[in-house]
C-alpha positions as CSV (number, residue, x, y, z in Angstrom):
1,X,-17.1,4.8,29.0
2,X,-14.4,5.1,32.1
3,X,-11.0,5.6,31.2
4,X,-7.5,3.7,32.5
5,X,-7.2,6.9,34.9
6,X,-11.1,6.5,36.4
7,X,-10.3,3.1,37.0
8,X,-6.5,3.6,38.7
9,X,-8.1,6.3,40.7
10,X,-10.6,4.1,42.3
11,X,-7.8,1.3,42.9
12,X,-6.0,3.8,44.9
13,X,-9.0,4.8,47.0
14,X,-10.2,1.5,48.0
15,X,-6.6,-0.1,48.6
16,X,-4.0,3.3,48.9
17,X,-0.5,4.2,48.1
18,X,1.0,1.2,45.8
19,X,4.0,1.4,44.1
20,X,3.1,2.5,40.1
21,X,3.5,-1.5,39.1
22,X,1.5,-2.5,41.2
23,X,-1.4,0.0,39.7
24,X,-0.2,-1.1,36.5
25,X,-0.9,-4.8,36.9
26,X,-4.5,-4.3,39.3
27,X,-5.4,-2.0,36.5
28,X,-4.8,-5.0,33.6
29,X,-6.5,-7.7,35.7
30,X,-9.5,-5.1,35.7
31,X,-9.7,-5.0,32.5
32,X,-9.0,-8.6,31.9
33,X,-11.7,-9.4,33.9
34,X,-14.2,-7.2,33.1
35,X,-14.0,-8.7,29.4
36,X,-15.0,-12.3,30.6
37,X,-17.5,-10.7,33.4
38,X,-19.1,-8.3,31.7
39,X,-18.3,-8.9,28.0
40,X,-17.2,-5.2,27.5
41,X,-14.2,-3.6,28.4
42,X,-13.7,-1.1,31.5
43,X,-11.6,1.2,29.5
44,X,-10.3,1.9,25.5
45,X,-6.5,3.0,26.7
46,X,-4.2,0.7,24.8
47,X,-2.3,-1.9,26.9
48,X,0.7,-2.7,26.1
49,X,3.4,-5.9,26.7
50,X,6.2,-4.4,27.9
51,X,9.5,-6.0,29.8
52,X,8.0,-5.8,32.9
53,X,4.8,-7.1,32.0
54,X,1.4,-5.5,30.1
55,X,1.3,-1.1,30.9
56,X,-1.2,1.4,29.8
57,X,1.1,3.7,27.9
58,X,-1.5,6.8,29.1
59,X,-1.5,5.9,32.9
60,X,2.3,5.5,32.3
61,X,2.7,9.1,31.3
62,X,1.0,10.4,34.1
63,X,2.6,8.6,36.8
64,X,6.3,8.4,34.9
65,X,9.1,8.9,37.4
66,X,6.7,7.8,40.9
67,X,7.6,4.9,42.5
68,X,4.9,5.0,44.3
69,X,1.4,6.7,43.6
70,X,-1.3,7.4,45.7
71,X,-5.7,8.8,45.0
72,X,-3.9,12.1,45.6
73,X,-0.8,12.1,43.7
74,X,-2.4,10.8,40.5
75,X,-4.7,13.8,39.4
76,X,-6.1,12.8,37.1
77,X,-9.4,10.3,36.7
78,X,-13.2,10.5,38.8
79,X,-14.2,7.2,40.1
80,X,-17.6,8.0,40.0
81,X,-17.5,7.9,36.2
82,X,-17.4,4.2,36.9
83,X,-20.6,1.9,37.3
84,X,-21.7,0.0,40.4
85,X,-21.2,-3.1,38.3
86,X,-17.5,-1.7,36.9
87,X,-16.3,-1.0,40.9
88,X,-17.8,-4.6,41.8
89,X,-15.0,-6.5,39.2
90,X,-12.4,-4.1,40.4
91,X,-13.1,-4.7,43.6
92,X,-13.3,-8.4,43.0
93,X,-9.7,-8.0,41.3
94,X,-8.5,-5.8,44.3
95,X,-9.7,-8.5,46.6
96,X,-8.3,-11.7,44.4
97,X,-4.5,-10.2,43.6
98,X,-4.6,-6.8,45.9
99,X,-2.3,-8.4,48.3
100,X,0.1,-9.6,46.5
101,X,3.6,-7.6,45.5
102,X,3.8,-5.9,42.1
103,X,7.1,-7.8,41.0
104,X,4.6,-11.2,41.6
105,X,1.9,-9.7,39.7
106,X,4.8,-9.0,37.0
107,X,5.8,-12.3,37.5
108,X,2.4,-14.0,36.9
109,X,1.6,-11.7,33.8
110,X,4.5,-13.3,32.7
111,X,3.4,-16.4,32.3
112,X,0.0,-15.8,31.0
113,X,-0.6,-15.9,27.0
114,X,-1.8,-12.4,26.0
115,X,0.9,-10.8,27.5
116,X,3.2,-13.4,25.8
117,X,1.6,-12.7,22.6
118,X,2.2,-9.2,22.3
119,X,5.5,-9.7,22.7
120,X,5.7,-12.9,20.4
121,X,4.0,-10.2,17.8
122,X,6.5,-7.6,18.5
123,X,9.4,-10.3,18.0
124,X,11.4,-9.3,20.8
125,X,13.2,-11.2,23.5
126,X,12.8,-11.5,27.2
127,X,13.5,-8.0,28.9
128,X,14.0,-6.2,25.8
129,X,11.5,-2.9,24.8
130,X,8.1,-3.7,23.4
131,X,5.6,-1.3,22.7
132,X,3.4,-4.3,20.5
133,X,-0.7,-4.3,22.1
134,X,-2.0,-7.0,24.1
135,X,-5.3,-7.5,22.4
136,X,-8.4,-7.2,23.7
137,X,-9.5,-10.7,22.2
138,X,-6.2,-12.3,23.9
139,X,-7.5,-11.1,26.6
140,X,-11.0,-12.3,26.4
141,X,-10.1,-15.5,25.4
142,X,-7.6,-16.7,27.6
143,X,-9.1,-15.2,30.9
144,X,-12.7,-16.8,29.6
145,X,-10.8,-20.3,29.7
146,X,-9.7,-19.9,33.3
């Protein structure tokens, strides 16, 4: 199985520097989506529902202090770990919400149930610190029903 960095590594090839939200969000819709797609998930890195919206405490670790990230900056991850199936989702994702700014991809995580959720679990308020994960089967279900 690919991991969160395989994935943010091929993100960064096929669309270039982003700022490190913007990874963060294109690299939750992947999964997201590759749960109702495929029925499996891309990666097993715990997502979480933090302030800003859903992070993958690993990928955050790496990239911690960047603004902005690019294929060469984060060193870790192989993109060819990934199947031709796995890179056709993310590419689909890239394509659907690629062009968008990270704060509206915060913004629309937002409103969406898993990552509210989470945080409902965590019993915390709006922009307060969460470190509560946004299950898989939130996921699955509420991106199945869109």
């Amino acid at each position: 199985m690919a991991t969160v960095f395989d994935v943010a590594k091929y993100i960064l090839e096929q669309k270039g520097e982003m700022t490190v939200m913007k990874l963060q969000k294109l690299v939750y819709y992947s999964q997201s989506w590759s749960l109702v797609w495929q029925e499996a998930p891309l990666f097993e890195n715990e997502i979480q529902a933090w302030a800003n919206g859903p992070v993958t405490v690993d990928l955050y670790d790496v990239h911690k202090g960047l603004f902005k990230i690019n294929a060469t900056t984060l060193t870790y991850g192989d993109s060819e770990r990934l199947t031709p199936i796995e890179k056709e989702a993310i590419d689909k994702v890239v394509a659907h919400y690629g062009e968008h700014t990270a704060q509206w991809l915060s913004d629309l995580t937002h409103l969406e149930r898993p990552w509210k959720k989470a945080r409902e679990r965590g019993c915390v308020s709006d922009g307060e610190f969460c470190r509560e994960q946004v299950s898989l089967a939130d996921i699955h279900e509420y991106y199945s029903g869109l």
